[in-house]
BATORVO-894731 format. One record per residue (C-alpha): residue number from 0; y, x, z. Coordinates in steps of 0.25 Angstrom, whole numbers. Each point is the difference from the previous one (the first is absolute). Example, Ala and Ser with C-alpha at 12.3 -4.5 7.8 and 13.67 -1.06 7.14 Angstrom:
REM residues 2
+------+-------+-------+-------+
| resi |    py |    px |    pz |
+------+-------+-------+-------+
|    0 |   -18 |    49 |    31 |
|    1 |    14 |     6 |    -2 |
+------+-------+-------+-------+
***
This chain:
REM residues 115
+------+-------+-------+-------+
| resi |    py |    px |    pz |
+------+-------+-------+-------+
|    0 |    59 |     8 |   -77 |
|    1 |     1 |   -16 |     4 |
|    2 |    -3 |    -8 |   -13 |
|    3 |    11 |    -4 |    -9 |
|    4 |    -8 |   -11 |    -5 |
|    5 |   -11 |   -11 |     3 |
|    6 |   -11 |     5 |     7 |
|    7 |   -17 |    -4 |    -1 |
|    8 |    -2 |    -8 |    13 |
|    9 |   -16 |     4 |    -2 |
|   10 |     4 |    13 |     0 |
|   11 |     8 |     0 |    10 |
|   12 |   -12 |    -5 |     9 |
|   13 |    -9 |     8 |    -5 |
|   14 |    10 |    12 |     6 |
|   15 |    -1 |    -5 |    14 |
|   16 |   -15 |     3 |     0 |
|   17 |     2 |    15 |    -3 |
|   18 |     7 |     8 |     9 |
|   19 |    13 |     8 |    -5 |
|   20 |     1 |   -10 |   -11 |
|   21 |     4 |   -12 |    11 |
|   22 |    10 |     9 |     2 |
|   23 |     4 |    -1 |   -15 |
|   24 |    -1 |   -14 |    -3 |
|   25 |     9 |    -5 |    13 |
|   26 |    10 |    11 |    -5 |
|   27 |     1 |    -4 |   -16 |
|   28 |     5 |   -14 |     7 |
|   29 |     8 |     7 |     9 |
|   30 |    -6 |    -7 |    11 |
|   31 |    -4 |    15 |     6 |
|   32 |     8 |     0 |    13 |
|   33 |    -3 |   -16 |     4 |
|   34 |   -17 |     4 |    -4 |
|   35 |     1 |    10 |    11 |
|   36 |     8 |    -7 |    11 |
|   37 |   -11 |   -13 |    -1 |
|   38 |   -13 |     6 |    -2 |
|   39 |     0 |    16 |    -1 |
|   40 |     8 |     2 |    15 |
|   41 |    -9 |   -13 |     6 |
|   42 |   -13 |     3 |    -4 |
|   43 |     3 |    15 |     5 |
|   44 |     4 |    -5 |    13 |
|   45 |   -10 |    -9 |     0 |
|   46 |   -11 |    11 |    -3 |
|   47 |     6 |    10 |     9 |
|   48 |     0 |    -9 |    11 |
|   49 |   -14 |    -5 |    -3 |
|   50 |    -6 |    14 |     2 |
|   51 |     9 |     2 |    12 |
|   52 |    -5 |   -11 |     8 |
|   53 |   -14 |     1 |    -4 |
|   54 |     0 |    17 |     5 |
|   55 |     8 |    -5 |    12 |
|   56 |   -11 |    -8 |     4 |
|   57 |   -12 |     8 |    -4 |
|   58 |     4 |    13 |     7 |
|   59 |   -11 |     8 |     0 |
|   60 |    -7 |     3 |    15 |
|   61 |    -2 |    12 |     4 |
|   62 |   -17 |    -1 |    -3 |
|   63 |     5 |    -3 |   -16 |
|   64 |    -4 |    11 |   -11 |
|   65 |     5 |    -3 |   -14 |
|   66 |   -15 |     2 |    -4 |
|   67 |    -3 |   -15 |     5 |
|   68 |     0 |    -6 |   -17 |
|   69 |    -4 |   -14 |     7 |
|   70 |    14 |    -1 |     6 |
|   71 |     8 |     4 |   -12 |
|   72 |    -8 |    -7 |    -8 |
|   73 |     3 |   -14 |     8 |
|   74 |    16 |     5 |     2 |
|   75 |     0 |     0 |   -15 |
|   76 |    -7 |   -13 |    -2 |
|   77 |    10 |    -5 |    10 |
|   78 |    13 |     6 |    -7 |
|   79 |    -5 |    -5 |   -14 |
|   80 |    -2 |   -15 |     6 |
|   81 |    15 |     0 |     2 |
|   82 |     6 |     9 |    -8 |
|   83 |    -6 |    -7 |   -12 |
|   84 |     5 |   -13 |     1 |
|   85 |    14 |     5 |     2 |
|   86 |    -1 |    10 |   -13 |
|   87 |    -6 |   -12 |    -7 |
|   88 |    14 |    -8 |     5 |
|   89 |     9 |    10 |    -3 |
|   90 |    -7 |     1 |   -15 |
|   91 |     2 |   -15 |     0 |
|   92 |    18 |     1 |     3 |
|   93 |     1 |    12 |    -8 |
|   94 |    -7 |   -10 |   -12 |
|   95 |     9 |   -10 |     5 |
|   96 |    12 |    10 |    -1 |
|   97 |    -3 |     5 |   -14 |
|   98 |    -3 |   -13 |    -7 |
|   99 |    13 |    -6 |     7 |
|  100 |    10 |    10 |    -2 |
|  101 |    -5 |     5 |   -14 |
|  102 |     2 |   -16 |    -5 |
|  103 |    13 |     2 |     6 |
|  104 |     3 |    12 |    -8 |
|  105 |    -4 |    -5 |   -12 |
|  106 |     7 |   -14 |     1 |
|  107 |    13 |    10 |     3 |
|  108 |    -1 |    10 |   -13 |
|  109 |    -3 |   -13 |    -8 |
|  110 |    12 |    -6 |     3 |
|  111 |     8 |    13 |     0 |
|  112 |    -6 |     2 |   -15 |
|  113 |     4 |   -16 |    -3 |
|  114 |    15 |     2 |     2 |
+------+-------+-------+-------+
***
């Protein structure tokens, strides 16, 4: 159930670090919907397309056996030198979200509460 009233904006970003409870704080502002269509859907996207790309590319040869640890070992070290910066970036709007839209909501029931 959204929050009928003020809402702790350090809590709030202390819920976009854990998974599920981002989720939780973006709906108690009812900003669930707008949290998916600017980071959730993108970053998904953007993931998926990552991985994609980088299999596309590196399609094992006929001569490749999975047993070769140096290979995934160097694909992982590759995958975490981008996909860690755009999680970082992505952790970084979804802050940027909360902190925004929850000063928002608070600003909106205080003044609902004033009149």
């Amino acid at each position: 159930m959204p929050a009928k009233g003020p809402v702790s904006i350090l809590w709030q970003i202390i819920f976009t670090f854990i998974p599920i409870l981002d989720l939780y704080a973006f709906y108690r502002i009812k900003k669930l919907r707008k949290y998916f269509l600017f980071v959730v859907i993108p970053l998904f996207a953007i993931t998926l397309g990552i991985t994609f790309s980088f299999v596309l590319v590196e399609l094992p040869s006929s001569d490749f056996s999975f047993e070769d640890e140096s290979m995934t070992s160097e694909n992982e070290e590759f995958l975490s030198l981008i996909f860690v910066p755009v999680e970082i970036g992505f952790q970084i709007l979804t802050i940027y979200f909360v902190y925004t839209w929850s000063k928002r909501w608070n600003e909106r029931v205080s003044n609902a509460h004033q009149f």
